[in-house]
Backbone as XML, in Angstrom:
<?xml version="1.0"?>
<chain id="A" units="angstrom">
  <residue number="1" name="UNK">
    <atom name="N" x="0.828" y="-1.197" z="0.000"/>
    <atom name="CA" x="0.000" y="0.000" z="0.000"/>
    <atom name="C" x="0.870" y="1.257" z="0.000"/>
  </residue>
  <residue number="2" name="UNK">
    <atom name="N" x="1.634" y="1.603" z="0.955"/>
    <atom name="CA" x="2.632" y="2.255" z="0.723"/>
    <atom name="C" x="3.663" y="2.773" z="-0.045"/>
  </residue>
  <residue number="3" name="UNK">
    <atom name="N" x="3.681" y="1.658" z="-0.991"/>
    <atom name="CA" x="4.816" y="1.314" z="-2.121"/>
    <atom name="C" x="3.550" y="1.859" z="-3.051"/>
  </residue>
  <residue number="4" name="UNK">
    <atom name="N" x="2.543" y="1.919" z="-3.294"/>
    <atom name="CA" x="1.719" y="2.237" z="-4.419"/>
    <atom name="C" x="1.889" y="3.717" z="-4.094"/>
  </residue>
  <residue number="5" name="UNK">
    <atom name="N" x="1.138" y="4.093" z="-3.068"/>
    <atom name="CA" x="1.108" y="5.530" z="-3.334"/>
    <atom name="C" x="2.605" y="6.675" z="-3.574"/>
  </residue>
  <residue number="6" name="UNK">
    <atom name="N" x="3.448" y="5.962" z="-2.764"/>
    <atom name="CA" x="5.072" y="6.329" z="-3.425"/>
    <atom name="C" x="5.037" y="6.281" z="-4.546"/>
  </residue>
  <residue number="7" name="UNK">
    <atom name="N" x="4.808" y="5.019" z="-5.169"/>
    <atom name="CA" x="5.319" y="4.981" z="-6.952"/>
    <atom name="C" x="4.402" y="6.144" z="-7.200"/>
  </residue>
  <residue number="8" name="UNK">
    <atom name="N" x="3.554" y="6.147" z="-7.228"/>
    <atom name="CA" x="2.235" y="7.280" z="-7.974"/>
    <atom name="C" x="2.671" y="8.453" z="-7.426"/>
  </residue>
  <residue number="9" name="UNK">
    <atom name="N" x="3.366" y="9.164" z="-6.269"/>
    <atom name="CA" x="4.083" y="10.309" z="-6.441"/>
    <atom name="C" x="5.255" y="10.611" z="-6.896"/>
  </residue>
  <residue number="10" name="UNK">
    <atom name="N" x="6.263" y="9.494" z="-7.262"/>
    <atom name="CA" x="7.141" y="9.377" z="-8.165"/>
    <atom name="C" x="6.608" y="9.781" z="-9.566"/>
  </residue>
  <residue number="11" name="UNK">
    <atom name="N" x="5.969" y="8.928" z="-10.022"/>
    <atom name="CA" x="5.199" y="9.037" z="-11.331"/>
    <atom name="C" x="4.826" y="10.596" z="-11.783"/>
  </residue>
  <residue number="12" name="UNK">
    <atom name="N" x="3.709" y="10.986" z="-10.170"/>
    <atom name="CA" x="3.413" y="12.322" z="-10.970"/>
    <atom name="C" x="4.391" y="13.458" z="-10.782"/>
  </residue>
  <residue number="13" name="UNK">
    <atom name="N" x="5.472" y="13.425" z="-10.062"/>
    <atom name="CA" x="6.281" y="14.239" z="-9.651"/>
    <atom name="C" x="7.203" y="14.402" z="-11.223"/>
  </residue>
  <residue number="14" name="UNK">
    <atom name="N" x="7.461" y="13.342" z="-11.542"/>
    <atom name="CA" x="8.369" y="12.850" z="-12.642"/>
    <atom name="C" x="7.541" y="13.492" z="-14.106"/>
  </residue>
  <residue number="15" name="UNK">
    <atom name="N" x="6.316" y="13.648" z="-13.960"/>
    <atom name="CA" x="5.315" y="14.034" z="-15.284"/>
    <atom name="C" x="5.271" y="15.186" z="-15.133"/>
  </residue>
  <residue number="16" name="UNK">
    <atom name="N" x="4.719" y="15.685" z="-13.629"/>
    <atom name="CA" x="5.118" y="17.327" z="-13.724"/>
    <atom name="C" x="6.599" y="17.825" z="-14.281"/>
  </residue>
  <residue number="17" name="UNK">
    <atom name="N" x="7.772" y="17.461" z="-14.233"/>
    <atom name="CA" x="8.994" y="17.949" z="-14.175"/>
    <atom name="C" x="8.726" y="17.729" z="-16.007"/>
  </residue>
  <residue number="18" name="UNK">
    <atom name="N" x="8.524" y="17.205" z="-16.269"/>
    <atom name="CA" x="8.901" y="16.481" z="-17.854"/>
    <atom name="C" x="7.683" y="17.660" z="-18.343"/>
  </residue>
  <residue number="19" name="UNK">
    <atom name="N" x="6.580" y="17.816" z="-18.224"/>
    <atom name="CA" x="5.553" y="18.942" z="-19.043"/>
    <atom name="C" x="6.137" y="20.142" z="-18.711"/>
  </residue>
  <residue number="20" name="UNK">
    <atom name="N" x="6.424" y="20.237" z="-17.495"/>
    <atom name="CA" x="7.168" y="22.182" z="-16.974"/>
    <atom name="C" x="8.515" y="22.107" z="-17.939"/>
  </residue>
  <residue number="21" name="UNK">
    <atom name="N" x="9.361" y="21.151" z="-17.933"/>
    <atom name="CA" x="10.833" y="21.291" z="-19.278"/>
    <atom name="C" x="9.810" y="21.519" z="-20.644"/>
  </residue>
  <residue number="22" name="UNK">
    <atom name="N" x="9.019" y="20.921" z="-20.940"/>
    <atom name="CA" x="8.747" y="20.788" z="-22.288"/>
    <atom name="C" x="8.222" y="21.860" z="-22.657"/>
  </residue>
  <residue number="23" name="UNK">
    <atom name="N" x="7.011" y="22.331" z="-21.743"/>
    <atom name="CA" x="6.694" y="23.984" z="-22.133"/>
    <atom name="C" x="7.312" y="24.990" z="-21.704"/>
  </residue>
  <residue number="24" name="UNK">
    <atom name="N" x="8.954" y="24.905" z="-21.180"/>
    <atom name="CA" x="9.561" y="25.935" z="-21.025"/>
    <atom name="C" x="10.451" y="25.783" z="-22.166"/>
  </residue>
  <residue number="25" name="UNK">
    <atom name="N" x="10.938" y="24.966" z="-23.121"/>
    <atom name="CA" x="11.540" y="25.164" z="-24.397"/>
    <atom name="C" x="10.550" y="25.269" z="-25.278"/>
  </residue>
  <residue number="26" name="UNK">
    <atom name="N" x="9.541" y="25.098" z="-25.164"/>
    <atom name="CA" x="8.462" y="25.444" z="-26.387"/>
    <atom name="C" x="7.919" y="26.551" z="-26.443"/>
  </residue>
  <residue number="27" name="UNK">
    <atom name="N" x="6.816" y="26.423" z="-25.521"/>
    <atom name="CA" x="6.247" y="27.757" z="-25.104"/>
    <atom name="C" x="6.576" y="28.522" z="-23.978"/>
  </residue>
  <residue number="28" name="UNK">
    <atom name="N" x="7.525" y="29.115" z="-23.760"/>
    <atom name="CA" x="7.838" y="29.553" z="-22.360"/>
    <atom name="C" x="6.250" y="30.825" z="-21.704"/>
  </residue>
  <residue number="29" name="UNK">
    <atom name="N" x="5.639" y="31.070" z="-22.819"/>
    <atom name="CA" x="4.533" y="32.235" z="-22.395"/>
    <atom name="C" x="3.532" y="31.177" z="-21.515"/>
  </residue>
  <residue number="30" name="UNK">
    <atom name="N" x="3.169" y="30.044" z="-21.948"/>
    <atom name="CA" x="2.326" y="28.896" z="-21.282"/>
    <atom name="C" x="2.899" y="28.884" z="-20.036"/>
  </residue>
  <residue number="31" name="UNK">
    <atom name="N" x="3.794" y="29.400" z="-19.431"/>
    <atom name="CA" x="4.322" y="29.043" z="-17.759"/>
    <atom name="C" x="4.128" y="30.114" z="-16.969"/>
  </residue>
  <residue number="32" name="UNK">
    <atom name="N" x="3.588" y="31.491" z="-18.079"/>
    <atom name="CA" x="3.408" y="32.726" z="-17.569"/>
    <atom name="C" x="2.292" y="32.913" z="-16.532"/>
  </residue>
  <residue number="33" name="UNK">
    <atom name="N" x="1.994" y="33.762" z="-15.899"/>
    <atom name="CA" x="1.132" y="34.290" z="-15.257"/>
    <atom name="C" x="-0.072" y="35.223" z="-15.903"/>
  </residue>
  <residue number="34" name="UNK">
    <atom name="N" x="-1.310" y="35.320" z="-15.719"/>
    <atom name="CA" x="-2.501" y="35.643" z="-16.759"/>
    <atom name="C" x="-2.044" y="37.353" z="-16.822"/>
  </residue>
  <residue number="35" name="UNK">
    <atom name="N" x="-1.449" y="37.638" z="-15.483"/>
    <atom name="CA" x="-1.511" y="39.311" z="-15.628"/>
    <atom name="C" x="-0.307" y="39.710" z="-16.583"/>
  </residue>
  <residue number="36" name="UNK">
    <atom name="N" x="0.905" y="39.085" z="-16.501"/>
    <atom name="CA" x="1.667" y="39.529" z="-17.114"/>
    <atom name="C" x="1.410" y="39.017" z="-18.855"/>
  </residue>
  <residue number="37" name="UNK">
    <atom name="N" x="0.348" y="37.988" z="-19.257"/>
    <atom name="CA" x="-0.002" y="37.633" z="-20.544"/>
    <atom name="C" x="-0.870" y="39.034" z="-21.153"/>
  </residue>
  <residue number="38" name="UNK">
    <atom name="N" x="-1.827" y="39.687" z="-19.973"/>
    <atom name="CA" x="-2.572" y="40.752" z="-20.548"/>
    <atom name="C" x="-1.613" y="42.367" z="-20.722"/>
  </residue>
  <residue number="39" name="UNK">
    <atom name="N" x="-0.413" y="42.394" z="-19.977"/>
    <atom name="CA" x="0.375" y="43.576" z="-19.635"/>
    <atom name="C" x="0.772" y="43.176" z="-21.266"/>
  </residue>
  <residue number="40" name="UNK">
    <atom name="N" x="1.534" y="42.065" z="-21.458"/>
    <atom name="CA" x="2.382" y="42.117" z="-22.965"/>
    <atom name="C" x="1.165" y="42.057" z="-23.806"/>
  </residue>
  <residue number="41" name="UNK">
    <atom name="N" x="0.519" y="42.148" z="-24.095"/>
    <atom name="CA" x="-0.373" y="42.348" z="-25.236"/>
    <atom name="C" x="-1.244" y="43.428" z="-25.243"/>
  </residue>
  <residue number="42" name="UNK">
    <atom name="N" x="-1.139" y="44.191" z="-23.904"/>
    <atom name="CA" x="-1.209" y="45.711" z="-24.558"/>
    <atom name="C" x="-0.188" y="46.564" z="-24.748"/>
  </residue>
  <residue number="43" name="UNK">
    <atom name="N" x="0.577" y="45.766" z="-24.473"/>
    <atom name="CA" x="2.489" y="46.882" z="-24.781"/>
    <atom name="C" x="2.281" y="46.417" z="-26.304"/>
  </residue>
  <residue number="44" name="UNK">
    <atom name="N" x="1.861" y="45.124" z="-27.155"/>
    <atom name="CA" x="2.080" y="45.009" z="-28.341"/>
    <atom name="C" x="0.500" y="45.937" z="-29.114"/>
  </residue>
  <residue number="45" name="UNK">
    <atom name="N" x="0.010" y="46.170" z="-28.422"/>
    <atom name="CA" x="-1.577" y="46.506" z="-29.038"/>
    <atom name="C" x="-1.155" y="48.127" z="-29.001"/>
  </residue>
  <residue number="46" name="UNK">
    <atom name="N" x="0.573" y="48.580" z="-28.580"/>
    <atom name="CA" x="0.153" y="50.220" z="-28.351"/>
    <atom name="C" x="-0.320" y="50.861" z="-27.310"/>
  </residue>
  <residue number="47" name="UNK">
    <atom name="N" x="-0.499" y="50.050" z="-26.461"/>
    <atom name="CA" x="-1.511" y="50.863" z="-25.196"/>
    <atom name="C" x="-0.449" y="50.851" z="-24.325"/>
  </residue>
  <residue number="48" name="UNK">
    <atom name="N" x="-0.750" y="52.185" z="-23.682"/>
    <atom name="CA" x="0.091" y="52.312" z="-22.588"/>
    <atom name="C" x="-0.567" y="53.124" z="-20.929"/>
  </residue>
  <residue number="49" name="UNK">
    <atom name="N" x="-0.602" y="53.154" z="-20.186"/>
    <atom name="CA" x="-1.273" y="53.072" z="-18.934"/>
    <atom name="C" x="-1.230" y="52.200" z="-17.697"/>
  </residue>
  <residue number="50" name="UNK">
    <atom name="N" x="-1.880" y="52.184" z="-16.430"/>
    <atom name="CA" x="-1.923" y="51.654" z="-15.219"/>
    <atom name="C" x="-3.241" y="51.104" z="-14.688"/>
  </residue>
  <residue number="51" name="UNK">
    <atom name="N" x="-3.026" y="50.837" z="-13.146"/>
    <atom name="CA" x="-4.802" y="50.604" z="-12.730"/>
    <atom name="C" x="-5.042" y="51.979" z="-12.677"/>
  </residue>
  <residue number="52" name="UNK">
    <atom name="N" x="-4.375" y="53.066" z="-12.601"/>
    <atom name="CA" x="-5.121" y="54.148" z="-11.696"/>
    <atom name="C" x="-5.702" y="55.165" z="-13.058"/>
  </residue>
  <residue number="53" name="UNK">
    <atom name="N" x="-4.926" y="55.253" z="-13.965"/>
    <atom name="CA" x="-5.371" y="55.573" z="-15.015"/>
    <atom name="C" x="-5.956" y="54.935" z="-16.564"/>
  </residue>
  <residue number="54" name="UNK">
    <atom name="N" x="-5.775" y="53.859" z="-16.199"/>
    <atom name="CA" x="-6.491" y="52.783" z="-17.498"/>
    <atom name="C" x="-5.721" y="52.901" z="-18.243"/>
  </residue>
  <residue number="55" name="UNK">
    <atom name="N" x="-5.883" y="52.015" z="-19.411"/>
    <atom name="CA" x="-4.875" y="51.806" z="-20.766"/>
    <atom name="C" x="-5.635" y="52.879" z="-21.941"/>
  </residue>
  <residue number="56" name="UNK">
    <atom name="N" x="-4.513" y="53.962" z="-22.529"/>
    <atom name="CA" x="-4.938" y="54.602" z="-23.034"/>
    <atom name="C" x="-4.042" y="54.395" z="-24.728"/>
  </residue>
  <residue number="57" name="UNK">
    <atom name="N" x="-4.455" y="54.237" z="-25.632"/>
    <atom name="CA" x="-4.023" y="54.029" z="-26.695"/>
    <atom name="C" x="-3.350" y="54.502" z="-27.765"/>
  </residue>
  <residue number="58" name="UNK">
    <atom name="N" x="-1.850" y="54.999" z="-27.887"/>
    <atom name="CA" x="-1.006" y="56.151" z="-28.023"/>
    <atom name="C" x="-0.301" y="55.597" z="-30.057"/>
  </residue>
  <residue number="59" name="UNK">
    <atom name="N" x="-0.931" y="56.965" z="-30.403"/>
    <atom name="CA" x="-0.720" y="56.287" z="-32.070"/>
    <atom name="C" x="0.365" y="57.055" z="-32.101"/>
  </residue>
  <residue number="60" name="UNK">
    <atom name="N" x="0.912" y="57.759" z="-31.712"/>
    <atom name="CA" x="2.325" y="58.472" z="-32.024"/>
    <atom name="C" x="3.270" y="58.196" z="-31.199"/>
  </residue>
  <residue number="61" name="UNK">
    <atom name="N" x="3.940" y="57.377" z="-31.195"/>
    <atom name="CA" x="5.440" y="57.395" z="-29.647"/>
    <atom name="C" x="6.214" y="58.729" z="-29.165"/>
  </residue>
  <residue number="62" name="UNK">
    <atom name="N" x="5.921" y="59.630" z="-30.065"/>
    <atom name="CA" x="6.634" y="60.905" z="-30.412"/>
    <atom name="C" x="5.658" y="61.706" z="-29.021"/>
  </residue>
  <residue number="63" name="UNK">
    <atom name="N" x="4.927" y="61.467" z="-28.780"/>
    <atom name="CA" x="3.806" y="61.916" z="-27.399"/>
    <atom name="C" x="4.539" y="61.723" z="-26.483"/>
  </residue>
  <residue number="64" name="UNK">
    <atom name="N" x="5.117" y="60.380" z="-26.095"/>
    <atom name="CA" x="5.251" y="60.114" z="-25.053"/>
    <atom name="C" x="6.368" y="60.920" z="-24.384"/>
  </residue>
  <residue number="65" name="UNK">
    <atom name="N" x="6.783" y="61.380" z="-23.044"/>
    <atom name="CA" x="7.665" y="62.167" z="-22.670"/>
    <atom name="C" x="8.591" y="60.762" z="-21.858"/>
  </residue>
  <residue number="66" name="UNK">
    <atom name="N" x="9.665" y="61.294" z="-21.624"/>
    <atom name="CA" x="10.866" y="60.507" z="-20.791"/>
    <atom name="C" x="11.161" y="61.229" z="-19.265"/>
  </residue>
  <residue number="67" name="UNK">
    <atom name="N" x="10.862" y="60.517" z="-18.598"/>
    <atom name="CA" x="11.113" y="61.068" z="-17.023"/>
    <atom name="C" x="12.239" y="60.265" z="-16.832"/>
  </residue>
  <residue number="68" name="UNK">
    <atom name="N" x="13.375" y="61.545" z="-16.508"/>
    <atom name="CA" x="14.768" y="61.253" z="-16.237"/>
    <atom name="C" x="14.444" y="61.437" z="-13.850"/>
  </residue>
  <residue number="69" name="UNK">
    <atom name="N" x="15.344" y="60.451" z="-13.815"/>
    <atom name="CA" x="15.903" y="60.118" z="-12.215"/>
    <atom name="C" x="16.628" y="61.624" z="-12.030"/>
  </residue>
  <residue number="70" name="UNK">
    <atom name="N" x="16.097" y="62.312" z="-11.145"/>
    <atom name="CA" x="16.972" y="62.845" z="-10.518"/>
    <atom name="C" x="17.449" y="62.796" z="-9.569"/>
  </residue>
  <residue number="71" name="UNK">
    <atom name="N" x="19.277" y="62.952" z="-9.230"/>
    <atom name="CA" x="19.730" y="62.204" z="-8.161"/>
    <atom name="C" x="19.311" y="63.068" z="-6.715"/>
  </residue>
  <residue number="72" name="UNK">
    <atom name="N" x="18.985" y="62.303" z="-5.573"/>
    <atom name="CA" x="19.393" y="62.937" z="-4.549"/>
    <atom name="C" x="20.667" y="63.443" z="-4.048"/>
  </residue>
  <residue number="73" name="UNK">
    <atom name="N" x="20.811" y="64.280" z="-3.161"/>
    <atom name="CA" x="21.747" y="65.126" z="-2.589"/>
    <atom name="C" x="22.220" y="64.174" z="-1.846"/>
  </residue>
  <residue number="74" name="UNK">
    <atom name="N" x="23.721" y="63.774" z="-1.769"/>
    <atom name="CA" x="23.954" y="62.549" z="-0.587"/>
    <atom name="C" x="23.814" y="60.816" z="-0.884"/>
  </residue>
  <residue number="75" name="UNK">
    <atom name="N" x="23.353" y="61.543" z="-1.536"/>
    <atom name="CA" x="23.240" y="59.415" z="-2.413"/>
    <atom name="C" x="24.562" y="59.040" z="-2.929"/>
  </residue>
  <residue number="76" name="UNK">
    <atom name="N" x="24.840" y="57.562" z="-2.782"/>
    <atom name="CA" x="25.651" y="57.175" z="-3.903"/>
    <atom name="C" x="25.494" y="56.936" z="-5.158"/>
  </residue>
  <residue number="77" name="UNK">
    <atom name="N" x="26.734" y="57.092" z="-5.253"/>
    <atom name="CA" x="26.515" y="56.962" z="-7.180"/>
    <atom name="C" x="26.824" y="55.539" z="-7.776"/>
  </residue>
</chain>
């Protein structure tokens, strides 16, 4: 009895490891997480936005501005 349910977590331990390798050289997006599947497909759809402001849909990149770091006083570099 013992020896059965061992083998059968051998077994499925051994099937999980073998499907997680197989869809990480195939499909590595299949191992993804649903939020980060919907984040990349509105970075490819053009949209750009948050929760607090929603995804807003930007046809020119030339819009977008660049917010540079400015350093603090006392920080390392």
């Amino acid at each position: 009895m013992v020896r059965t349910i061992f083998g059968m977590l051998i077994v499925f331990m051994a099937l999980y490891a073998v499907s997680y390798c197989f869809f990480a050289l195939t499909d590595a997006d299949a191992l993804r997480s649903e939020k980060y599947k919907l984040q990349k497909m509105a970075i490819e759809h053009g949209l750009l936005g948050d929760s607090i402001t929603g995804l807003q849909k930007i046809e020119d990149m030339s819009e977008t501005k660049v917010i540079e770091a400015v350093p603090i006083e006392g920080s390392r570099k």
